[in-house]
N, C-alpha and C positions, 0 to 999 in steps of 0.2 A: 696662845689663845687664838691669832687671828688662822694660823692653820687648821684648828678645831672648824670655826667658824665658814671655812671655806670647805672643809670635807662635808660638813653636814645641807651648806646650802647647795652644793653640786648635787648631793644626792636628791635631794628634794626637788630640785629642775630637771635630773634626768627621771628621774620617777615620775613626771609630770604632776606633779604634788603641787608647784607653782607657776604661774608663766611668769614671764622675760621679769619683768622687776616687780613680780608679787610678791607677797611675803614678809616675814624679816623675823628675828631671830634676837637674843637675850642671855644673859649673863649675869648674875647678881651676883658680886664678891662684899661681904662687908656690909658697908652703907652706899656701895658704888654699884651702878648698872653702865653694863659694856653691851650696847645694842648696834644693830642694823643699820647706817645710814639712810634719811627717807631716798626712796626710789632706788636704792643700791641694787643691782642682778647678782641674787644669791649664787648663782651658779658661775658666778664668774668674779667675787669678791679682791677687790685690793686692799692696798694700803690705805690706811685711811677711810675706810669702811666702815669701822664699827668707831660710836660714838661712846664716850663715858662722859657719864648723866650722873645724878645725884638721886635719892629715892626721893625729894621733892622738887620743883621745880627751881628751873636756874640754868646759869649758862650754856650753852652746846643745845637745847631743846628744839629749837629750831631747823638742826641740823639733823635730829635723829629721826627716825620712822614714827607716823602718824601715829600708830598705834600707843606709844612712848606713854600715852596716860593712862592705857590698860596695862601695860607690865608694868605701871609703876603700883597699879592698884594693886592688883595679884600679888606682888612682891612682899608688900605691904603688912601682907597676911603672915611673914616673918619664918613660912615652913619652905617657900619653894626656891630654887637656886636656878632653875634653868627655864625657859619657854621658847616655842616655837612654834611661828602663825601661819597657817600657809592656807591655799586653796583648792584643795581637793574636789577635781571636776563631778566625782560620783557622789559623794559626802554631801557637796551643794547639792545638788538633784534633789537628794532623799531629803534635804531637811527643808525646801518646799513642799515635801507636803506629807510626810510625818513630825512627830511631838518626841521622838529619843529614835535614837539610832540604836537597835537592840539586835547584835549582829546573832546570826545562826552557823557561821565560822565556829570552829575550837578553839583557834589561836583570839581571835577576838574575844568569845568570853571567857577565855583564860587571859588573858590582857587587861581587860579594862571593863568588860563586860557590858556594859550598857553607855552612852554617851548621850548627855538630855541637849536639846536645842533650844537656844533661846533665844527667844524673838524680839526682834526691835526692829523700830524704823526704819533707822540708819548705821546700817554696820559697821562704818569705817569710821573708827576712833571718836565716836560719838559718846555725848556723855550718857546716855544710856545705857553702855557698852561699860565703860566703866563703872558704873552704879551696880549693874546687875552679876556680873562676870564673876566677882568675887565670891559671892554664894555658890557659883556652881563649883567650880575649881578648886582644889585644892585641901579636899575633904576626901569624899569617897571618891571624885570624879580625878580621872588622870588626865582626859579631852573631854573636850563639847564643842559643840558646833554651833557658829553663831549662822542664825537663817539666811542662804540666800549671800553669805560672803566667806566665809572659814572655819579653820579649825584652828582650835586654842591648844595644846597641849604641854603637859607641865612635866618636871625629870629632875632628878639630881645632878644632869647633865644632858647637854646637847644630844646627843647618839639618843638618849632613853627617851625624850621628848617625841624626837624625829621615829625614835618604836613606832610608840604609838600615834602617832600620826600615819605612817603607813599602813599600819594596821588598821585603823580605822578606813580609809581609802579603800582595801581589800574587804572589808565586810560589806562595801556596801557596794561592789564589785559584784559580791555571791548575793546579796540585797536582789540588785537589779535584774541579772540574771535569773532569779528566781522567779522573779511576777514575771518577766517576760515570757520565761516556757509556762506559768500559767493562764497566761493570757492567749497563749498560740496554743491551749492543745482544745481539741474538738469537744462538740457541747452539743446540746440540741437547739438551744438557741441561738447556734450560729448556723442552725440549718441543717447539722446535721444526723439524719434518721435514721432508725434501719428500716431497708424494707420489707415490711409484713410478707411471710411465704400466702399463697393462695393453691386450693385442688392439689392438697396434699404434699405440701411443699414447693412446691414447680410454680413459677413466677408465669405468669398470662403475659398478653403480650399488653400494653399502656396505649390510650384513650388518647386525644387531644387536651384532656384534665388532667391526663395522671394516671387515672384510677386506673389501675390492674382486670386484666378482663379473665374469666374465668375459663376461658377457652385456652388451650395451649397452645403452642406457636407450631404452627405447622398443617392447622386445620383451617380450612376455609370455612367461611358464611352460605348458608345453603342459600340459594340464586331463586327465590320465588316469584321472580319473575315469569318463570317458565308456567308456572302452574296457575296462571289467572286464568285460560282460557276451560280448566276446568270448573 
């Protein structure tokens, strides 16, 4: 078990999915949860790491990661075996300031397909967090994203969890990238125009205003001054 637990939480640090001791990770055998130590570095996991907990409170809870009263709610729901919480720096981004992560990847909506976000105060193991978590999870939903802190993802095993969690990561990868080359390509309200041909296509030569003069470039202004004395 604890080797499982150390391949999935390295991948998830080297993916940048978590920093130094974000995170943590889940186990339900039975009536037992085998989780994360709080503050443990997934990517560098020991002995002594993972805690086993009870599905209600009691012993060891102290010991285990903050989150410990959200996977015990989750858990609770009697269908899922595995979770894994991590911090996906893109995934944050988008779920300040969209309502579902609804990726336009293939792999994503052949994965999990849409991911809703759900908003609360206080992200980190707040009882909000557990009150609300349970609704989304564990139904249609495989992840969600709680606003502004992580992603929840649920599996019949660690690896299928840690899936969809990078896949969710990777949608909003192609997410971001998308509004950006929308936002950079040219408009007219950033200024940019065409310029109108004048005298048959041929561009005049431009005013102190702008404006296009109708005369072609290469003819001078006839000099009337010469001609007052007539």
């Amino acid at each position: 078990m604890l080797a499982e637990f150390k391949r999935i939480g390295r991948f998830l640090f080297e993916e940048h999915l978590i920093d130094s001791h974000g995170g943590n990770l889940s186990l339900r055998q039975g009536d037992r949860i085998f989780i994360t130590r709080r503050d443990a570095m997934l990517g560098d996991l020991k002995d002594g790491d993972i805690i086993e907990v009870g599905l209600e409170p009691g012993s060891g809870d102290d010991l285990a990661s903050r989150e410990l009263p959200t996977h015990r709610a989750l858990y609770k729901q009697g269908t899922i075996k595995a979770i894994v919480h991590a911090h996906p720096a893109k995934a944050i981004a988008i779920s300040l300031t969209d309502n579902k992560v609804v990726p336009q990847d293939s792999e994503g909506i052949f994965l999990y397909k849409a991911a809703p976000i759900v908003r609360v105060r206080d992200g980190v193991g707040s009882e909000e967090t557990v009150r609300l978590l349970p609704s989304f999870l564990g139904r249609e939903n495989v992840v969600v994203m709680v606003k502004g802190h992580g992603s929840f993802a649920i599996g019949e095993t660690l690896e299928e969890a840690y899936k969809y969690t990078s896949s969710l990561e990777n949608s909003c990868r192609v997410l971001i990238a998308m509004r950006s080359s929308a936002s950079s390509s040219p408009s007219k309200s950033q200024g940019h125009t065409r310029q109108k041909p004048v005298m048959g296509g041929r561009v005049g030569r431009r005013d102190s205003q702008g404006y296009s003069s109708a005369i072609p470039p290469g003819i001078g202004v006839m000099d009337r001054s010469r001609y007052r004395s007539r």
